[in-house]
C-alpha positions as CSV (number, residue, x, y, z in Angstrom):
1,X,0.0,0.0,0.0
2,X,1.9,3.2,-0.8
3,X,0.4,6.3,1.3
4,X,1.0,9.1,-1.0
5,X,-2.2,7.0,-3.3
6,X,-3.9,6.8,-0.5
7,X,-3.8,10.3,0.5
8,X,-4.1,11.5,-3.4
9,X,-7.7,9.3,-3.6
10,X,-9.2,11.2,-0.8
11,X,-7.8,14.6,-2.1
12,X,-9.5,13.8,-5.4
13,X,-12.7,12.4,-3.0
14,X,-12.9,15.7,-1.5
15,X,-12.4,17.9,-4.6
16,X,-14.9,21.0,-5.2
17,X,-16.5,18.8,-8.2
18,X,-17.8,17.1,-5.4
19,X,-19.3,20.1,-3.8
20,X,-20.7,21.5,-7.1
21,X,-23.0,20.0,-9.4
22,X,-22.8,20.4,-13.1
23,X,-24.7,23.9,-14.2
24,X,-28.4,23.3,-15.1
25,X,-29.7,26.1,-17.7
26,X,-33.2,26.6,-18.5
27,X,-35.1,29.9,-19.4
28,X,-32.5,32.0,-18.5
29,X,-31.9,31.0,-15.1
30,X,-28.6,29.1,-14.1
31,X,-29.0,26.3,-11.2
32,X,-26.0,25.2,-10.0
33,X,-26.3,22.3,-6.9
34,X,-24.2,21.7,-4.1
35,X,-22.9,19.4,-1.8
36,X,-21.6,19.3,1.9
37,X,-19.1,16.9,1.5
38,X,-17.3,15.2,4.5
39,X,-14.1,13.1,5.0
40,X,-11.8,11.4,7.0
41,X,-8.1,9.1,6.1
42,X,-6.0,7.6,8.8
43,X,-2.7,5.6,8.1
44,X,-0.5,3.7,10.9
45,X,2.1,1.0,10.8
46,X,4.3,-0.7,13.3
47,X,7.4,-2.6,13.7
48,X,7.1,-5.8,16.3
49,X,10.0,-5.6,18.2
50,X,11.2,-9.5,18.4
51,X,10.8,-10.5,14.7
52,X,11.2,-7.4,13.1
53,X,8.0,-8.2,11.0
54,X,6.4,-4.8,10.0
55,X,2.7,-4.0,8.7
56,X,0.3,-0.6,8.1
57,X,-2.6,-0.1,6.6
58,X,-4.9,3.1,6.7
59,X,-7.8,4.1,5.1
60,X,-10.2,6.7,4.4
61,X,-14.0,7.6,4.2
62,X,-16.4,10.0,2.4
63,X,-19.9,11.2,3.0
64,X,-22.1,13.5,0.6
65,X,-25.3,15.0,1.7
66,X,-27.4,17.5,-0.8
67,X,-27.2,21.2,0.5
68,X,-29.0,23.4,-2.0
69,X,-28.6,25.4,-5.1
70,X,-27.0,28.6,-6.2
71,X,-29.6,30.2,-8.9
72,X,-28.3,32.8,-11.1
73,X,-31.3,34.9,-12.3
74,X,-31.3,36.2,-16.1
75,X,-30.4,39.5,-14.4
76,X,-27.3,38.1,-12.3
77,X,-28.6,38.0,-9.2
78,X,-27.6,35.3,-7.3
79,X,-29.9,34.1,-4.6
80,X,-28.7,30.8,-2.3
81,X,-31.9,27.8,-2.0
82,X,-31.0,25.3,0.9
83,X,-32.0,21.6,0.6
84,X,-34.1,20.4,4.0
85,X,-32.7,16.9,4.9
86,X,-36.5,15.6,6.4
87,X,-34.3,12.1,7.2
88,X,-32.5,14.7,10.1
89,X,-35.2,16.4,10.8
90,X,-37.6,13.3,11.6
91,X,-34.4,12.0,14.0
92,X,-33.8,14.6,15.6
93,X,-37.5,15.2,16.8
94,X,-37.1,11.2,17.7
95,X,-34.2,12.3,20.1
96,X,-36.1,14.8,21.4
97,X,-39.6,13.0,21.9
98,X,-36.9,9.9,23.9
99,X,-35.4,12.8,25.8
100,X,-38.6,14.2,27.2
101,X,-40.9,11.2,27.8
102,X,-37.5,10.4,30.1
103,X,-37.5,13.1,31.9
104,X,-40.8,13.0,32.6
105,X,-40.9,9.1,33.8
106,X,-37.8,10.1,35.7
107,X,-39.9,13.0,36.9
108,X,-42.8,10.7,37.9
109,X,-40.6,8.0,39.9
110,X,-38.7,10.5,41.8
111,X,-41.8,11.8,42.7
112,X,-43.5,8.5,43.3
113,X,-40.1,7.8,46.0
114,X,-41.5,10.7,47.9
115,X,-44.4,9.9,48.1
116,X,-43.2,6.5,49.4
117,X,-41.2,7.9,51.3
118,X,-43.1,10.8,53.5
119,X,-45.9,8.1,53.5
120,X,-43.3,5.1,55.6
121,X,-42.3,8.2,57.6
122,X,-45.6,9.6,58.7
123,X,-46.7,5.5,59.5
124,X,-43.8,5.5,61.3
125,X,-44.5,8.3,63.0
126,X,-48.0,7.2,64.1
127,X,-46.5,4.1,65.1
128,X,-43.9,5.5,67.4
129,X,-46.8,8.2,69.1
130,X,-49.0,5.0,69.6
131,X,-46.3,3.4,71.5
132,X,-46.3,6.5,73.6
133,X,-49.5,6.3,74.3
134,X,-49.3,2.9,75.7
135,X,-46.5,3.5,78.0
């Protein structure tokens, strides 16, 4: 595995053709869309110290997501349309949904432990001014 390939693939990975979209021309009006692109590479290798044997590998990852469109209006004017990702936006209301309904069954069993609580004090209690009573 030579590195320097390695490293050139994800260079070409994360190139700006990858963030823009070939131009789309209709009536005028230029539509160019983008990308975010993402990426990662990591490389390591090693010696073992009794046999002298040697080994690496790295590798490296890539992830697209659409972002929107630059539109170029007849006149020039560029104006910026962002894409909404609905997959995100469902998931995140998922966390948030988990996040309360937690809270509030944490809510409920602290108070329900109170409860329990001042009620085996107050029997206690009653118990103890009983047993005064009787003395």
């Amino acid at each position: 595995m030579d590195v320097n390939q390695e490293l050139e693939r994800a260079r070409a990975a994360l190139s700006a053709e990858r963030v823009y979209g070939k131009p789309v021309e209709k009536d005028g009006v230029t539509v160019i869309p983008a990308a975010k692109v993402a990426g990662g590479a990591g490389a390591g290798g090693g010696v073992e110290a009794d046999s002298g044997d040697s080994g690496g590998g790295g590798g490296f990852g890539v992830s697209a997501r659409p972002a929107g469109a630059l539109i170029i209006e007849p006149d020039g004017k560029v104006r910026w349309k962002g894409f909404l990702d609905l997959n995100r936006m469902i998931v995140g209301c998922q966390i948030v949904a988990i996040a309360f309904f937690a809270f509030v069954w944490l809510s409920n069993r602290s108070e329900a432990r109170a409860e329990m609580k001042a009620t085996i004090a107050s029997a206690a209690i009653r118990r103890v001014g009983r047993s005064h009573q009787e003395d």
